[in-house]
N, C-alpha and C positions, 0 to 999 in steps of 0.2 A: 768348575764342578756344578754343577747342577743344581743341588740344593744348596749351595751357596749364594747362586744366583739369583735362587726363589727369595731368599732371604733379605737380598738388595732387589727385590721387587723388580727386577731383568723379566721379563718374560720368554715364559718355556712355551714350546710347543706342546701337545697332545705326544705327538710322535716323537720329538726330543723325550720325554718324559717315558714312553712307555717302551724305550730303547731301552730301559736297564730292565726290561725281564724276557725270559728267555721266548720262544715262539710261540711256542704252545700257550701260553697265559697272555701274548701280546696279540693273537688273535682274537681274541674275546674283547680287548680294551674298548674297541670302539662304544659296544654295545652295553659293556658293564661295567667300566670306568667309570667313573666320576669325571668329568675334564679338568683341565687345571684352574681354568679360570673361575669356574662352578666350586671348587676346592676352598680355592682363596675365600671369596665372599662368604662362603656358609662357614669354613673353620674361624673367618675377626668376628663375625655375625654369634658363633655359640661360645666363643671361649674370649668372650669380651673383657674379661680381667683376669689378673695372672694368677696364673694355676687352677681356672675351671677345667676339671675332667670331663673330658668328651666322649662317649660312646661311639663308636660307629657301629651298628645292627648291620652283620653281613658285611665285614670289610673287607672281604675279597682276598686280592694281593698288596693290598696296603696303602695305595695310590692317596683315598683320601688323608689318610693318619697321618703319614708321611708328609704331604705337602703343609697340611697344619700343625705338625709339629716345628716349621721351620716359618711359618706364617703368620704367628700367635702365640703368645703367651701359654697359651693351654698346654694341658697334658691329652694328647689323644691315644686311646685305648681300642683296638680292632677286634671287635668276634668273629670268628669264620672257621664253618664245620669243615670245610675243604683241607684238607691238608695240605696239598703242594701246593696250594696257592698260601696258605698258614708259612709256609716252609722259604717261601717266595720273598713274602714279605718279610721277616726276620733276619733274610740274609740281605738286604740292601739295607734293609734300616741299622743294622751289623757292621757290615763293608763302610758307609759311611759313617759309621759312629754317631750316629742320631740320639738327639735327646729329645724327654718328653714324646717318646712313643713307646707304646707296647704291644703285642699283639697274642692272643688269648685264642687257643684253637677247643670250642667249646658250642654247644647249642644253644642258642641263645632260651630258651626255657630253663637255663641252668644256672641264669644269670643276674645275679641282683641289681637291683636299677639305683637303689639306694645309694650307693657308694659313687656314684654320678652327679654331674653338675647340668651337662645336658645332652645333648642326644644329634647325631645324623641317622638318614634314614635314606638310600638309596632302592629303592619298591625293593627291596631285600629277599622277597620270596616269591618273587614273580617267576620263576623257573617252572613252581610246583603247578602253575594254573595255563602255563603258556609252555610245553615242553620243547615245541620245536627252537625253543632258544635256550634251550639248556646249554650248558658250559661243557658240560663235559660227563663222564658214568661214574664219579667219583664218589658218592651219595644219590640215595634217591628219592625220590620226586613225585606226591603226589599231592592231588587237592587239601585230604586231611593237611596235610602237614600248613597249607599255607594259612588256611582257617585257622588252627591251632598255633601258629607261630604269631599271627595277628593280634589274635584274641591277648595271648601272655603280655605283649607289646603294650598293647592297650591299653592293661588293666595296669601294669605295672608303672607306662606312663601318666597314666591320672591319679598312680599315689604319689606322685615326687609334688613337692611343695610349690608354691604360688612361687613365677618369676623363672620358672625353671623353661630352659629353652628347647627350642628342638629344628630343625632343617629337614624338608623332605625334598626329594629330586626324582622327576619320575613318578610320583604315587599316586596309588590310589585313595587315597585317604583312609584305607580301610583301619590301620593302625591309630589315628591320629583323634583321639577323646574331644568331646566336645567342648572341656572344660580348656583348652588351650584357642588363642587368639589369634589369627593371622593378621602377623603384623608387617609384610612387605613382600612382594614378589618378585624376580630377576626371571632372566632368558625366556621371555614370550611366559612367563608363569608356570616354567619347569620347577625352577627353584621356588622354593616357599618355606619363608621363616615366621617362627613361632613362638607365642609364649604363654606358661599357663598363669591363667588368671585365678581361678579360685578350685 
């Protein structure tokens, strides 16, 4: 089983891994997946002692929550306004009786950051500014919203308390306050982890 194997640190494929969803959402994987390996590192990286709650802003179909809830210690917790991808990832995390995940079909402006330990960040609204990579007509998609989805991010990540982490892959740093420290970076400096300082 698969996340059993994750568990004994076996190594998964990309494509082993995005075999348990169906076509329509495994199409998309390559470009809006998280990979696995990229998963691992950033989920021991924010959930560094047991029971930090993890956000993931925009978790898609589950991919990242999933692999870090069987990776780490943590509790990861998924937003995502999509619903069959919402739909997607509850039913594997389901199927295989997974703990320490949850996933939460909501807008992240809806979201309190507070009740958090720290944060992933996959460029989460990069759809709104670069259409011809959109996923799908499932919601929609403009500039305002990426602006306004950042901005909320933002503000909400520079109230959480000193020490509090965050992972970004892919971004633009538009989200990411200045009060937080880069503290390491992995895959050519895709990945980039974080902490705030004051």
């Amino acid at each position: 089983m698969i996340f059993e194997r994750l568990k004994s640190n076996e190594e998964i494929s990309d494509t082993e891994f995005d075999s348990l969803y169906n076509d329509d959402i495994r199409e998309t994987s390559e470009i809006h997946f998280t990979p696995v390996e990229v998963s691992i590192i950033a989920a021991k990286y924010l959930a560094s002692k047991n029971g930090t709650k993890v956000l993931d802003i925009g978790s898609g179909a589950g991919k990242f929550c999933m692999i870090g809830s069987v990776c780490s210690e943590g509790i990861f917790v998924g937003v995502e306004l999509r619903e069959s991808f919402h739909k997607a990832a509850n039913e594997i995390s389901e199927n295989y009786q997974l703990e320490n995940v949850e996933f939460v079909l909501a807008n992240i402006n809806t979201i309190s950051f507070q009740v958090y330990d720290a944060f992933y960040i996959f460029n989460s609204f990069q759809e709104n500014i670069s259409i011809p990579d959109r996923i799908n007509d499932e919601i929609p998609l403009n500039r305002t919203f990426y602006n306004t989805y950042n901005a909320h991010v933002k503000v909400q990540l520079n109230n959480m308390p000193s020490g509090t982490r965050l992972a970004t892959y892919f971004s633009y740093l538009t989200e990411v306050p200045e009060s937080y420290k880069l503290k390491s970076t992995d895959f050519d400096g895709k990945l980039k982890l974080w902490e705030k300082v004051n």
